[in-house]
C-alpha positions in Angstrom: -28.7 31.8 13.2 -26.5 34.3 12.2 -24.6 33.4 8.9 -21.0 34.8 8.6 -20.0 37.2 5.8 -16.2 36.1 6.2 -16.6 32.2 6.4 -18.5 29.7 4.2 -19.9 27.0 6.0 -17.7 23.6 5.7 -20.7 21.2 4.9 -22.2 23.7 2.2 -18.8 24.1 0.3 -18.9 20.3 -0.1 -22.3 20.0 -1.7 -21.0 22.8 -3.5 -18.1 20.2 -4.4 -20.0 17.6 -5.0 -22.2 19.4 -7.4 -19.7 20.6 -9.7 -18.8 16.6 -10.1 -22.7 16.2 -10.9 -21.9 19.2 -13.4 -19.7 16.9 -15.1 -21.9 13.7 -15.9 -24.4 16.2 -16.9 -21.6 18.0 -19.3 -22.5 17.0 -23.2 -18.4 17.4 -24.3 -17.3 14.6 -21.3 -18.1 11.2 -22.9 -21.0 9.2 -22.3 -19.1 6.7 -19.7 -17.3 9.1 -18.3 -20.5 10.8 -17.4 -21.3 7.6 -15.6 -18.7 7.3 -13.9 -19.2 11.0 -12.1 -23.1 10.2 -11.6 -21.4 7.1 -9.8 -19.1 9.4 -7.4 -22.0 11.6 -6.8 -23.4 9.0 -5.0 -20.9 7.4 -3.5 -20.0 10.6 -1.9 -23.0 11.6 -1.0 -23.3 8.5 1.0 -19.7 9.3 2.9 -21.0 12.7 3.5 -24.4 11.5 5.4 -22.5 8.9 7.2 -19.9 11.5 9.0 -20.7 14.7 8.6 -24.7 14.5 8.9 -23.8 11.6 11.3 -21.8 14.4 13.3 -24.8 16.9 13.2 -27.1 14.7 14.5 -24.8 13.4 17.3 -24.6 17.0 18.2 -28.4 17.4 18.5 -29.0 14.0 20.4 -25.6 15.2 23.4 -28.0 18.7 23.0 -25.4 21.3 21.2 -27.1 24.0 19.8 -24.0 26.4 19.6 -23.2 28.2 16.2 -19.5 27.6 14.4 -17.6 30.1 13.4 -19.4 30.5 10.0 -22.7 31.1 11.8 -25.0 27.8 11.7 -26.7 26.0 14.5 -26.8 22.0 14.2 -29.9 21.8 13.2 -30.6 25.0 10.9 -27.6 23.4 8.9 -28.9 20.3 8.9 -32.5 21.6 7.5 -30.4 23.3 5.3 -28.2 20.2 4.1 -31.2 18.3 3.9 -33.1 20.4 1.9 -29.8 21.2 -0.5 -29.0 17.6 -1.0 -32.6 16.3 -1.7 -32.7 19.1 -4.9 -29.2 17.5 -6.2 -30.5 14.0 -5.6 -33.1 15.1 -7.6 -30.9 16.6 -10.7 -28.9 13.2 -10.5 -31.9 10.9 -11.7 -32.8 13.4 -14.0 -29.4 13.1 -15.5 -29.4 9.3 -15.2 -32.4 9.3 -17.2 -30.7 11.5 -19.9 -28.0 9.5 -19.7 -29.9 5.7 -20.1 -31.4 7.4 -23.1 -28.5 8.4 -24.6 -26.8 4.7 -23.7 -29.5 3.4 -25.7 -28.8 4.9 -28.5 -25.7 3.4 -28.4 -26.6 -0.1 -28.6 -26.8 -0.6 -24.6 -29.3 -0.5 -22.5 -30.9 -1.3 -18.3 -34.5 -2.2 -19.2 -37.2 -3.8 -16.6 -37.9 -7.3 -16.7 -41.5 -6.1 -18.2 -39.5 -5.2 -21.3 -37.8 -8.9 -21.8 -39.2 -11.1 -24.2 -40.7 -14.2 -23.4 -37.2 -16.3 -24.4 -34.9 -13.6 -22.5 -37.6 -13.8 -19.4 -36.7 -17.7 -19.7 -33.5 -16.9 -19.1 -33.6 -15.0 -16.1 -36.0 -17.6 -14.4 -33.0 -20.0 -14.9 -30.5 -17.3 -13.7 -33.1 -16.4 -10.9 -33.3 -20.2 -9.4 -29.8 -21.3 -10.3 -27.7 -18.2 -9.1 -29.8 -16.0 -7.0 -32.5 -17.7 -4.7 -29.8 -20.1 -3.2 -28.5 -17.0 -1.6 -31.7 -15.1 -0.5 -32.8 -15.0 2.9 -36.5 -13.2 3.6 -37.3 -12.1 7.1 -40.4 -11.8 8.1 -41.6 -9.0 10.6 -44.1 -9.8 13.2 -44.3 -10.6 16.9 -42.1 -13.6 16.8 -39.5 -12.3 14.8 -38.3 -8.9 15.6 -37.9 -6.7 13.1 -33.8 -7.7 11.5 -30.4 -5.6 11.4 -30.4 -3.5 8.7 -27.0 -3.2 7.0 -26.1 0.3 6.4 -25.7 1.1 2.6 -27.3 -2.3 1.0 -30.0 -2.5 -0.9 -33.3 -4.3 0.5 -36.7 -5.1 -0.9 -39.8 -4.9 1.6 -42.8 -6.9 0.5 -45.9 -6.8 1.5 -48.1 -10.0 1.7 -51.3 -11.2 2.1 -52.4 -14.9 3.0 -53.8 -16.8 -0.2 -54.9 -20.5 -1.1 -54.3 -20.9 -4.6 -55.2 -17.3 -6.2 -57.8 -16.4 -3.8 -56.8 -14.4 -1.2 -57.8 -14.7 2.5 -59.5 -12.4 4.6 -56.7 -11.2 7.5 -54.0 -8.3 7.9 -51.3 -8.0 5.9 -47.8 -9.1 6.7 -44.2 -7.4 6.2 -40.8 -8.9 5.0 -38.2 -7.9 3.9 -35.4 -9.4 1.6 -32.1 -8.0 0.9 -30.3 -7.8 -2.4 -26.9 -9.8 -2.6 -24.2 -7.4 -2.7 -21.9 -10.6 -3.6 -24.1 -10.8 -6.7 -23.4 -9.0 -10.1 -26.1 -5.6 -9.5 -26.1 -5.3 -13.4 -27.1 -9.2 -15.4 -26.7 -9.4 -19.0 -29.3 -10.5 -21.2 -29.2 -12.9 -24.3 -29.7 -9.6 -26.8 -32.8 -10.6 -29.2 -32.3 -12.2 -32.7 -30.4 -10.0 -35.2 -30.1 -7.5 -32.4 -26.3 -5.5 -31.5 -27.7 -3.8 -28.9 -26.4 -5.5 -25.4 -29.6 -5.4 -22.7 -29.2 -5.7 -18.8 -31.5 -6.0 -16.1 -31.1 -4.7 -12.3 -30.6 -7.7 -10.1 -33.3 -6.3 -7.8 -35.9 -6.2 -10.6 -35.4 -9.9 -11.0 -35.7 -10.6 -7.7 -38.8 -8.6 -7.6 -40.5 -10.4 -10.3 -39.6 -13.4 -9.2 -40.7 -12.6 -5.1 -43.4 -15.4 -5.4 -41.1 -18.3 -4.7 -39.7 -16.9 -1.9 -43.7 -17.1 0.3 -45.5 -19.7 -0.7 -49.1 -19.3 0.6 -49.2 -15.5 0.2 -50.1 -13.6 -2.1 -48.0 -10.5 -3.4 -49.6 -6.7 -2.8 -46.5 -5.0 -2.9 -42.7 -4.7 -3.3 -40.2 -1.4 -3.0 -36.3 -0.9 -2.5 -35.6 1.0 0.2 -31.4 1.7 1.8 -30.3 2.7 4.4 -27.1 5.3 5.8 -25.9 4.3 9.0 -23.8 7.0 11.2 -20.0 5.1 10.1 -17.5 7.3 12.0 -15.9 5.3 15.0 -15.8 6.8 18.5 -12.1 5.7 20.0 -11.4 6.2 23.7 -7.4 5.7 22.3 -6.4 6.9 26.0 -8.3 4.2 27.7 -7.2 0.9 25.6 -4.9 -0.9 26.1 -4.4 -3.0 22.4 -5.4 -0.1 20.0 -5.9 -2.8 17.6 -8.6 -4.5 19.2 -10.2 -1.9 20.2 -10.8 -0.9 16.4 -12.1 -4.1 15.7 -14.5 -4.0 18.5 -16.0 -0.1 17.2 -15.6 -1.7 13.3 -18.4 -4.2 14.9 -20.3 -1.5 16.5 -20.6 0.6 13.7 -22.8 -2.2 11.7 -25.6 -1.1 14.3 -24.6 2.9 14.2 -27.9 5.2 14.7 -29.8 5.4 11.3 -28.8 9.2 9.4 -30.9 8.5 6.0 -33.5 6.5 4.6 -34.2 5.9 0.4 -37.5 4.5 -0.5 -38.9 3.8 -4.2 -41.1 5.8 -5.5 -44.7 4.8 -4.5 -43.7 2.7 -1.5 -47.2 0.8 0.4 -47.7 2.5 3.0 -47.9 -0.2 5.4 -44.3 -1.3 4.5 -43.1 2.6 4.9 -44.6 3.1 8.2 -42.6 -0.2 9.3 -39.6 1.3 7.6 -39.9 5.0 9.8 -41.1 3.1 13.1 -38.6 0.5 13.4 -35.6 2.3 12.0 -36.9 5.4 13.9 -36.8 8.0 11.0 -39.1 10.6 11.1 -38.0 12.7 8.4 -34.8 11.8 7.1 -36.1 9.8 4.2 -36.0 10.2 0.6 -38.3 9.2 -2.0 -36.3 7.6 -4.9 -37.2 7.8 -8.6 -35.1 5.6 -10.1 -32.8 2.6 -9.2 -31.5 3.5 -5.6 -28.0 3.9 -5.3 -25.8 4.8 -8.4 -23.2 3.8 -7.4 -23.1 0.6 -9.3 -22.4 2.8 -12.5 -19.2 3.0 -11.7 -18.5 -0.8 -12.5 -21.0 -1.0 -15.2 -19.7 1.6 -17.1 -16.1 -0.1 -16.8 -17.4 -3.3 -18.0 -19.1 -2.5 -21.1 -17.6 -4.3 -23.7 -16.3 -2.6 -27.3 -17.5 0.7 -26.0 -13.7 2.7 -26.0 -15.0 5.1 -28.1 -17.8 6.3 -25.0 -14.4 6.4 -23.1 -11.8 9.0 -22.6 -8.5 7.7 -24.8 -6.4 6.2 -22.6 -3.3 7.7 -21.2 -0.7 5.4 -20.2 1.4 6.6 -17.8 5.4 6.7 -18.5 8.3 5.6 -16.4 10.2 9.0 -15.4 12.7 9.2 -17.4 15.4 10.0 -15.4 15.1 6.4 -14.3 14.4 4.8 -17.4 18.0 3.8 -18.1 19.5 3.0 -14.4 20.3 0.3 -13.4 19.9 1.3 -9.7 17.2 4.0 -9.0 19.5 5.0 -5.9 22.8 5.4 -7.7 20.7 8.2 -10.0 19.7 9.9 -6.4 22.9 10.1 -5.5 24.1 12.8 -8.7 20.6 14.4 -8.7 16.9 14.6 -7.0 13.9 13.0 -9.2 10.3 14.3 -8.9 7.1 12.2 -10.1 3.6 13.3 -10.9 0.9 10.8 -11.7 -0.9 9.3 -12.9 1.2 10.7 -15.5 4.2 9.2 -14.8 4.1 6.1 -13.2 3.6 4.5 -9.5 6.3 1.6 -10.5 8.9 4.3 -9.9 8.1 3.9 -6.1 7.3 0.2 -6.2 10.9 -0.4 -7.8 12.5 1.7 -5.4 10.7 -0.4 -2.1 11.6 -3.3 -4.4 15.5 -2.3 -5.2 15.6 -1.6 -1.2 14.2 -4.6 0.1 16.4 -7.0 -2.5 19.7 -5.0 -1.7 22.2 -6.3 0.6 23.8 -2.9 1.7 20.1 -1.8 2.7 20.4 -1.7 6.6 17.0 -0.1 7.2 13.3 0.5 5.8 11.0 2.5 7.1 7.5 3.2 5.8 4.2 5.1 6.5 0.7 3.7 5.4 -2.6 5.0 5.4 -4.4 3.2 2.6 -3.2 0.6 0.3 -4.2 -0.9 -2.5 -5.8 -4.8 -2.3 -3.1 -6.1 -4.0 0.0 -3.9 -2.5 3.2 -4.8 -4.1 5.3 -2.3 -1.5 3.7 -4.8 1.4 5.1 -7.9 -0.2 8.6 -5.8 -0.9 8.1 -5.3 2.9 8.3 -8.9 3.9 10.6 -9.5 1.4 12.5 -7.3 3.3 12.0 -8.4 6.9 12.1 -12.1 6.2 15.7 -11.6 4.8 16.8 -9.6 8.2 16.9 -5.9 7.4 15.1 -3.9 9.9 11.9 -2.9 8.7 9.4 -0.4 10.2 6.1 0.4 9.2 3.6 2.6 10.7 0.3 1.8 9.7 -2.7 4.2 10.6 -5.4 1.7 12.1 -8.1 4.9 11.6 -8.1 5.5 8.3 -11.7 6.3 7.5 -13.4 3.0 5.8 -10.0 1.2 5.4 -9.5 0.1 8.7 -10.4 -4.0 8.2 -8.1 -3.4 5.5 -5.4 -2.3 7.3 -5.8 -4.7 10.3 -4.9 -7.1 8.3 -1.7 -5.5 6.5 -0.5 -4.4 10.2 -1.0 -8.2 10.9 0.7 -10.0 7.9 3.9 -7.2 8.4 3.7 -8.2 11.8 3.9 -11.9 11.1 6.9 -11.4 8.6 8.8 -9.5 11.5 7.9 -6.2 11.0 8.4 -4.0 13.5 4.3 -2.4 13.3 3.5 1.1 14.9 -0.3 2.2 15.3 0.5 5.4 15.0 0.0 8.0 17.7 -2.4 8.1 20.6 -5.0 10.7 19.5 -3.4 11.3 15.5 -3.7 10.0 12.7 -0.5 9.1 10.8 -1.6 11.2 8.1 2.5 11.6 6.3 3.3 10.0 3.1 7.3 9.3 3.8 9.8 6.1 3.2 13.1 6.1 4.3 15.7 3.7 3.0 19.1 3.6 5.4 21.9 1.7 3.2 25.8 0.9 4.0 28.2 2.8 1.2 31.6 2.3 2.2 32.6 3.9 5.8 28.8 5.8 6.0 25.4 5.6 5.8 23.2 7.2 3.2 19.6 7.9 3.6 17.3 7.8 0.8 13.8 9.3 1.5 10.6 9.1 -0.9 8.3 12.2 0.4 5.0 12.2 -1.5 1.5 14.3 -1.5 -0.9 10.8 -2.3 -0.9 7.3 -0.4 1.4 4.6 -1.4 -1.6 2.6 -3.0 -0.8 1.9 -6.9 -4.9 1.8 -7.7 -5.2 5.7 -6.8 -2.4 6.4 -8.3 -3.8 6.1 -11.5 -6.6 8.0 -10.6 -5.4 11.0 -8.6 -3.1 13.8 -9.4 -0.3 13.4 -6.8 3.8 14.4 -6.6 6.2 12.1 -5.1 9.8 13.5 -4.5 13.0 11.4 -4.1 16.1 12.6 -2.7 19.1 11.2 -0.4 19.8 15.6 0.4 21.3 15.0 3.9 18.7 17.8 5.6 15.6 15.8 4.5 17.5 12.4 5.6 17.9 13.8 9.3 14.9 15.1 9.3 13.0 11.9 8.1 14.9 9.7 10.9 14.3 12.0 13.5 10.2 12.1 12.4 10.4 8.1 12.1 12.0 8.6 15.6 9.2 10.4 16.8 6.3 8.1 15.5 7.9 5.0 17.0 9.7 6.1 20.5 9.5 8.6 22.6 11.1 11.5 21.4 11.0 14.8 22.2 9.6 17.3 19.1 12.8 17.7 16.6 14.6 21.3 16.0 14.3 20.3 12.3 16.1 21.0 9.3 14.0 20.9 6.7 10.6 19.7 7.5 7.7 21.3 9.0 5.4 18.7 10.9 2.3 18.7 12.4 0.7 18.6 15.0 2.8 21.2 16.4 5.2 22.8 13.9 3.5 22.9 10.8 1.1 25.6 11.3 3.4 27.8 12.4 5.7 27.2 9.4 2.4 28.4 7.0 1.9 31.2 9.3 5.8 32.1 9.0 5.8 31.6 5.1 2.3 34.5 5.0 4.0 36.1 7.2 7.0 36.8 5.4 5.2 37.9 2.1 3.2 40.2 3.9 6.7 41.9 4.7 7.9 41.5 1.5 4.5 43.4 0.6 4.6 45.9 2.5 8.8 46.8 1.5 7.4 46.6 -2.2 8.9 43.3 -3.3 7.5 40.8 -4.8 4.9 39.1 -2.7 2.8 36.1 -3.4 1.3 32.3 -2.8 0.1 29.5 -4.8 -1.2 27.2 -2.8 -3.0 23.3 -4.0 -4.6 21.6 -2.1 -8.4 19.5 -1.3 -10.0 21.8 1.3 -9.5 25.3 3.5 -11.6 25.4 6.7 -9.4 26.0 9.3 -10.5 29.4 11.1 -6.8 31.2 11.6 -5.4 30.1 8.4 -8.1 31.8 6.9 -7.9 34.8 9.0 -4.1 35.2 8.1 -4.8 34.7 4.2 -7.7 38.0 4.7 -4.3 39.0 7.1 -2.1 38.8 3.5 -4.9 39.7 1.2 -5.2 43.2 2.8 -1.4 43.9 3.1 -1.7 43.8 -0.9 -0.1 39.8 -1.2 -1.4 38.4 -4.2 -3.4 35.2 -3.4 -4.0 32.4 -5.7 -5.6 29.2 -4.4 -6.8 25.8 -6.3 -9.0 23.9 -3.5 -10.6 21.0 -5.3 -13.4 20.7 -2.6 -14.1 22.6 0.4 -13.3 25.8 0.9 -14.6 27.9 3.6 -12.8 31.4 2.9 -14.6 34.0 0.4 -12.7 35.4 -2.0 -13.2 39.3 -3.8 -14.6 40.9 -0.6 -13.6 44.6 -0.7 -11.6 45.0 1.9 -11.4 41.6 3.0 -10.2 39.4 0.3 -10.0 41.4 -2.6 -6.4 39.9 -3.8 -7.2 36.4 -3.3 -8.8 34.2 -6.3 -9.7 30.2 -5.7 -10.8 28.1 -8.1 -11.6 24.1 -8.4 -10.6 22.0 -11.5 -12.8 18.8 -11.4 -11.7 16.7 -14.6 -11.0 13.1 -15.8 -8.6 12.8 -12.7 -9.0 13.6 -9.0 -6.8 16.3 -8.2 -5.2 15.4 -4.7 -1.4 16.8 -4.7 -0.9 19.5 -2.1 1.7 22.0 -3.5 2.7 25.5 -1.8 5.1 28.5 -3.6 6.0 31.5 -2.1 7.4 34.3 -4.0 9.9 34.7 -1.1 10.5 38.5 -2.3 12.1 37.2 -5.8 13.5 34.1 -4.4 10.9 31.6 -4.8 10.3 28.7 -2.5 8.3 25.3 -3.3 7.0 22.9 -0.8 4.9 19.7 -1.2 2.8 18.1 1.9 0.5 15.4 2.6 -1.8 18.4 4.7 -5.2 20.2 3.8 -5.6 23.7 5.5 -7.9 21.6 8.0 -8.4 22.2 11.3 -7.5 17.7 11.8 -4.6 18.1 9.7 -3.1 21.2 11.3 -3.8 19.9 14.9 -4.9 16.2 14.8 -2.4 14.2 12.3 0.8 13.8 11.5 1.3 16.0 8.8 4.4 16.6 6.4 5.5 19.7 4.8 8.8 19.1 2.7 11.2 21.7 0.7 11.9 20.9 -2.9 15.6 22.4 -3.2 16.5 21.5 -6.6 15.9 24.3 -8.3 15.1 22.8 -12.1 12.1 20.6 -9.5 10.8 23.6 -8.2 10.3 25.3 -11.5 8.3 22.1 -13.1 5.9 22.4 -10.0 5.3 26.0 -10.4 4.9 25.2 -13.7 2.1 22.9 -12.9 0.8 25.2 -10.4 1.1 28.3 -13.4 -0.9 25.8 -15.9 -3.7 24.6 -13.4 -4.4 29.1 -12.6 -5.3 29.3 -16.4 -7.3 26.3 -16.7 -10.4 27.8 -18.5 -12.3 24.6 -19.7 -12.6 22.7 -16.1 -11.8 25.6 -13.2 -14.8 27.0 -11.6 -14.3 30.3 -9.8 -15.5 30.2 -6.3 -17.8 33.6 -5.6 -18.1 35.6 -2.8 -21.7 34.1 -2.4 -20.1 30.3 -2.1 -21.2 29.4 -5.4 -18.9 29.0 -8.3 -18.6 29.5 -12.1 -17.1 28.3 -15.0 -14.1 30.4 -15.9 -14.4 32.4 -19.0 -11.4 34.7 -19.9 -11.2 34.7 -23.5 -8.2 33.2 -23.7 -7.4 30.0 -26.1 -8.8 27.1 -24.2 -7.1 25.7 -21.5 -7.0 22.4 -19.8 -4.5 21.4 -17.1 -5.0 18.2 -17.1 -4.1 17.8 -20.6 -1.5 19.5 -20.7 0.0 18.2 -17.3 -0.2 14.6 -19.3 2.8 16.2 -21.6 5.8 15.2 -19.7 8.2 16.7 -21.5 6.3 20.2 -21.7 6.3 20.6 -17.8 9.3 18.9 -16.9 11.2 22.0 -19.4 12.5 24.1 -17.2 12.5 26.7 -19.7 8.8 26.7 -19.7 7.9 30.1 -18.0 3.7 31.1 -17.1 3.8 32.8 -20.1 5.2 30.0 -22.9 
């Protein structure tokens, strides 16, 4: 294994990523909820990660692969590596979950054991056990008989070990193995009646009760032992797209399959029996991948308990409620204001009910000829679907291309593509071998002899629950370029049309690439002639080989090179004469930064684009990728102002070394946080505001 000095190794940037998130429950100044709430992503992206990209290792290892990538690592000397890497941070996570219980505690809340319950509370939970919880338990035994069960990947199970008794004595014979799972359709956190004259609010884990109360579930044995132990399943699905003949069923038959994927990782408790972990490692054949737990196993559950703690704001980040853009606040008709000017969005700072309203307007509008709609994940409750129907049901011609394969949605989406479908819909699965990756809506209505287009192009998913959580632009526009551009892509997606000679747009799989290599390439001229020559570029993750390569390609013609990748990155920066003029940093803060943003200096003629593309080798080459101009010119200066304000972020930017680790940025500059000051909509929608104001 030969380790690259140009490339950092895709899996190892994201533990870096997911790291700097663990940075932030462990960061005193973030309050205490908060800090719960990123122990809670640690772990629920740590659990993504083994079920792909380990997954993906060891799927590499079993079809014997043993080539390098490009960054230098064999399958397995990364995975030792990952391994080894991942079981430190697990590590630092329950040593700042027990900081962090501690610190709960003290104010007035706390998860304690059913040991610590007094004898009225432990009442309570015997009458909560047999009323709520047994009705729903099912133990399996393991022995010759009964095979040893399925074991769900991701849920939390107790194996018990048992011993045959009469009464209290115990009889002479082996010891036998069950197992019990933990109801996921249960409450994981219970609230306790708090003692007399007591403010302090006291939980128990669901799986502790259960534990205490194991005894009712085997009469005639006796109790030696129970543990939790999880399991990570490999999740990706393995499509033979040019094979099927009803994509949709064939995504329902690999969503079935994937229930009994190979085994990637098993969590024990601390101080398993060995009888019951030797069971564990035989049966689910693990020899090594296993973990040993100290604490409650998976954290995820933090997430909702931090969220339902009750007169706890002040623990919370102060709420920031996000406004309705005020260029539509006092239409009547959001399209009659597109049609003097183009409107750009950022939330969650501004609101997602400027895109529901305009589906809405659309669908309810009688001159509205023609919807058309790209989805990749929705929210549960999607009030653009229903607009849909709406739409369909009252004859307009609605089209909406739902990507079936988007990771961990896909049920989801089955059943969207199937209620759009009922309603008359006219549903698209996307393309054979792509992901429908695009954010794009395109509204065709009747105005007196023509037809207008109106197009919403945006960087996030149309799903109204992210969109209070992620940083994302949305731009609407009826400019006639984009209009063509966006029938001619709907076009493609749907029928069979040839690639477009298009206007504005740059699309992937086959032109967008080539657009970001023409956009370098034209600063490296400008470079080279002594203009001005530079690129911002936003976006979640850089590991495509060439892209890189052509960045080093700018970097050395003197282009200077700024870069804000939230999470992987696999270029190194400040290598003499490599990447000397290229700096990359990653804000994580209260919001997930997800927009994808791109300015060019263009010589002294700058040049703004937004897309729904990563620098990644499947969005360059396997999705349908967007990359859209933003010509108004008072619109491209309030993203370059955000782009400006998130390169001097010095409280929540890390700065990526050459080494692949990162650091705070310190500058000695007044402190600066993006993210607040992005949340001033009037500040950054100023055009006046320059990178220096």
């Amino acid at each position: 294994m030969t380790v690259s000095k140009h490339y950092i190794n895709r899996d190892l940037s994201w533990l870096e990523f997911n790291l700097r998130v663990l940075e932030e429950a462990e960061d005193a100044t973030t309050p205490l909820l908060e800090r719960l709430l990123f122990l809670s992503i640690v772990s629920s992206n740590l659990d993504e990660f083994m079920s792909v990209r380990v997954a993906g290792l060891k799927d590499q290892l079993r079809a014997g692969y043993h080539n390098s990538d490009f960054t230098g690592y064999t399958p397995r000397g990364l995975l030792r590596r990952i391994m080894k890497r991942s079981g430190l941070m697990v590590r630092r996570q329950y040593k700042a979950y027990r900081e962090l219980m501690r610190s709960l505690s003290r104010e007035g809340a706390a998860i304690v054991s059913y040991a610590d319950l007094n004898e009225e509370q432990a009442k309570e939970m015997t009458e909560y056990f047999q009323e709520i919880v047994y009705p729903v338990l099912t133990p399996m035994a393991v022995d010759s008989s009964r095979p040893f069960p399925l074991v769900h990947s991701k849920e939390i199970y107790l194996a018990v070990v048992l011993h045959p008794s009469l009464g209290d004595a115990k009889l002479e014979g082996p010891s036998f193995c069950a197992i019990v799972q933990v109801p996921s359709i249960l409450p994981r956190t219970i609230r306790v009646t708090g003692r007399k004259n007591s403010r302090k609010q006291t939980y128990i884990l669901l799986e502790d009760l259960i534990r205490e109360q194991i005894g009712q579930l085997f009469s005639g044995y006796s109790t030696e032992a129970v543990h939790a132990f999880r399991l990570t399943r490999n999740s990706d699905l393995s499509l033979n797209e040019e094979g099927t003949e009803d994509l949709l069923q064939e995504i329902e038959k690999e969503l079935r399959r994937r229930r009994r994927g190979f085994p990637v990782r098993l969590e024990i408790e601390k101080g398993m029996h060995e009888h019951a972990r030797e069971l564990l490692m035989e049966e689910l054949d693990i020899q090594e991948d296993w973990l040993e737990i100290d604490g409650p196993l998976d954290l995820s559950f933090l997430s909702k308990f931090a969220a339902s703690l009750p007169n706890a704001d002040h623990l919370r980040y102060k709420p920031i409620d996000p406004v309705y853009p005020p260029e539509f606040e006092e239409a009547d008709e959001l399209m009659s204001v597109l049609r003097e000017k183009d409107v750009l969005v950022y939330h969650p700072y501004e609101s997602f009910e400027a895109v529901n309203d305009f589906i809405c307007e659309a669908a309810e509008d009688p001159d509205v000829l023609a919807i058309k709609m790209t989805l990749y994940r929705v929210s549960g409750q999607s009030v653009l679907v229903q607009a849909l129907v709406r739409a369909a049901e009252s004859g307009k011609q609605v089209t909406v291309v739902v990507e079936l394969k988007a990771r961990f949605d896909e049920e989801r989406n089955i059943a969207w593509a199937r209620q759009l479908e009922k309603a008359g819909c006219h549903v698209v699965y996307g393309l054979v071998g792509l992901k429908t990756h695009a954010k794009i809506t395109l509204v065709v209505r009747r105005e007196q002899n023509e037809l207008r287009r109106y197009v919403h192009v945006g960087t996030g998913n149309y799903n109204e629950n992210t969109a209070r959580l992620y940083t994302d632009a949305g731009l609407f526009t009826c400019h006639p370029d984009i209009g063509a551009d966006a029938s001619a892509l709907f076009n493609e997606m749907t029928g069979y049309s040839t690639p477009h000679d298009w206007r504005s747009f740059a699309v992937a799989p086959a032109g967008l690439k080539p657009k970001l290599f023409d956009l370098i390439d034209r600063e490296i001229a400008h470079a080279k002639e002594g203009r001005p020559a530079g690129i911002v570029a936003k976006m979640n993750s850089l590991s495509n080989q060439s892209m890189i390569d052509k960045l080093y390609e700018a970097s050395q013609a003197g282009v200077s090179i700024d870069l804000i990748v939230r999470g992987v990155c696999c270029l190194r920066p400040g290598v003499e004469g490599l990447s000397e003029n290229i700096r990359v940093i990653s804000i994580v803060d209260r919001y997930l930064e997800h927009s994808r943003i791109l300015a060019v200096s263009g010589g002294g003629e700058e040049e703004v684009y937004i897309s729904s593309a990563d620098w990644m080798t499947r969005n360059l080459s396997r999705r349908v990728e967007l990359l859209c101009p933003v010509y108004d010119p008072s619109l491209r200066q309030m993203l370059l102002n955000l782009l400006r304000t998130n390169v001097r972020d010095n409280v929540k930017a890390r700065l990526l070394q050459p080494s692949g680790s990162y650091v705070r940025v310190e500058n000695g500059e007044l402190p600066l946080r993006s993210q607040f000051v992005a949340a001033d909509i009037p500040l950054w929608k100023t055009v006046a505001a320059s990178a220096s104001d």
